[in-house]
C-alpha positions as CSV (number, residue, x, y, z in Angstrom):
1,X,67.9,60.0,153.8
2,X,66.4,56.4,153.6
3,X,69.0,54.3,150.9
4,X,67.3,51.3,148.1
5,X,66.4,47.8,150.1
6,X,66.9,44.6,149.0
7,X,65.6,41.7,150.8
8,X,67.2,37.9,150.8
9,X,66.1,34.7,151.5
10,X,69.3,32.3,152.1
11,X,70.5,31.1,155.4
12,X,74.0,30.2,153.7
13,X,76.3,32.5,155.8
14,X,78.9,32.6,153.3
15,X,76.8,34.1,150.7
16,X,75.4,36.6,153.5
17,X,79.1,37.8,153.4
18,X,79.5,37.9,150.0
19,X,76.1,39.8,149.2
20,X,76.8,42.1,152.6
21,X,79.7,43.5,151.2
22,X,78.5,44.1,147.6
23,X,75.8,45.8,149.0
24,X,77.8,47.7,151.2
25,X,80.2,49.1,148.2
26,X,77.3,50.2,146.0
27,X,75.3,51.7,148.9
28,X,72.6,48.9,148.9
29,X,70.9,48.4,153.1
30,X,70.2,44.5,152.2
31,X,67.8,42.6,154.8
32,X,67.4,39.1,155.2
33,X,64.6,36.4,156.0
34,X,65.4,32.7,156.8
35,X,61.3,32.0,156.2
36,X,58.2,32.8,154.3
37,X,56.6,34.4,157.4
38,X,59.0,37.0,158.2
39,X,59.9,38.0,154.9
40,X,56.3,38.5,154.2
41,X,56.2,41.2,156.9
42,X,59.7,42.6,156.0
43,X,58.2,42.9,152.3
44,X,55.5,44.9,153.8
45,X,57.1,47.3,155.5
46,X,60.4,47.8,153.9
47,X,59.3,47.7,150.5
48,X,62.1,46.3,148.8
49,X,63.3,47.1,145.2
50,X,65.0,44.0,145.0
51,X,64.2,40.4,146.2
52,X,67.1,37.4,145.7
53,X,66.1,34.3,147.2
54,X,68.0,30.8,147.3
55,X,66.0,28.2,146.2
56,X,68.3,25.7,146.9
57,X,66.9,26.1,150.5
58,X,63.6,23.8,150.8
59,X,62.2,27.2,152.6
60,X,61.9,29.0,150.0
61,X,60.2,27.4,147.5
62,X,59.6,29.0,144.1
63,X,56.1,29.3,143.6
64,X,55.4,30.5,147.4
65,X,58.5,33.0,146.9
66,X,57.3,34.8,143.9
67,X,53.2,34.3,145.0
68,X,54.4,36.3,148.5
69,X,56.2,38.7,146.1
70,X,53.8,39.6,143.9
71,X,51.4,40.5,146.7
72,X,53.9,42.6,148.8
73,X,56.0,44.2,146.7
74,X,55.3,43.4,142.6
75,X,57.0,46.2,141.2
76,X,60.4,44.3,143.4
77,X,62.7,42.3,140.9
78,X,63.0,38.6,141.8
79,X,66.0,37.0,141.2
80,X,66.3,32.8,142.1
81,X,69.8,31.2,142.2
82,X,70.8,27.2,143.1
83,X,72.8,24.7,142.1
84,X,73.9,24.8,138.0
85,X,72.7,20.9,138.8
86,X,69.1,21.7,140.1
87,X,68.0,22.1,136.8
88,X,63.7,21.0,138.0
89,X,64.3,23.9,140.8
90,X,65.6,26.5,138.1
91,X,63.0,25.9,135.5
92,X,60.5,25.8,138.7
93,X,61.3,29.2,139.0
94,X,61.1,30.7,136.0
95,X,57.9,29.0,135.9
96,X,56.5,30.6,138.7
97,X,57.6,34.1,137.5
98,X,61.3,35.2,138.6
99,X,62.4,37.7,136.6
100,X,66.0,36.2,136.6
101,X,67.2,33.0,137.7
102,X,70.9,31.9,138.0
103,X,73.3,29.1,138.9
104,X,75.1,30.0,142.0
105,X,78.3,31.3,140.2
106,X,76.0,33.3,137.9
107,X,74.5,35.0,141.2
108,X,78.1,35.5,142.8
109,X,79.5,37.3,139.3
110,X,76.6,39.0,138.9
111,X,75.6,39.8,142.7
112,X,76.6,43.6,142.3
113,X,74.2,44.4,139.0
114,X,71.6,42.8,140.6
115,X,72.0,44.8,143.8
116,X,72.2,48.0,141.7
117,X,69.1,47.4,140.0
118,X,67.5,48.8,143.4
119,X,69.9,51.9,143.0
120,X,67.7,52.2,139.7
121,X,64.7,51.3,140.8
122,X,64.9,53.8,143.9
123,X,65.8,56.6,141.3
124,X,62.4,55.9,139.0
């Protein structure tokens, strides 16, 4: 039986750890793109509930983030985290259409409800 997918765009290895074993507690299979490109394609065929994307990273810019998101997968929640200081890159994001966006403590603290939101989603 096939589990909820969430798909993450970060290249910071410690919060691959962190979000790794969240998503291994609650039963999440998490997948993870280090550029537009690929996460585009993993979008398309993996269909992801849940999409969490570090804007911090100059890769992942918001409006190219949530433009690839609503064409692959729009019923996918998009969550955006950086810096508490990147205040231009967090309103960017809201801006472009994330559904959540969060300092990077925020995302940390509230890293397993956003992974369970694809337990829900999976369930609708």
């Amino acid at each position: 039986m096939s589990r909820p997918r969430a798909l993450v765009l970060v290249r910071d290895l410690m919060f691959r750890s962190k979000i790794d074993a969240a998503a291994e507690s609650i039963g999440v299979d998490v997948s993870y793109s280090i550029d537009l490109g690929k996460a585009r394609e993993l979008c398309q065929t993996l269909k992801p509930a849940v999409i969490l994307a570090d804007l911090s990273d100059a890769s992942f810019p918001s409006s190219d983030v949530a433009r690839m998101a609503r064409e692959s997968v729009p019923f996918a929640l998009l969550t955006g985290f950086a810096s508490h200081t990147e205040l231009k890159t967090l309103s960017a994001a809201r801006d472009a259409g994330f559904g959540r966006v969060l300092s990077r403590s925020e995302f940390t603290v509230q890293l397993p409800a956003l992974l369970s939101a694809a337990l829900d989603r999976f369930a609708g």
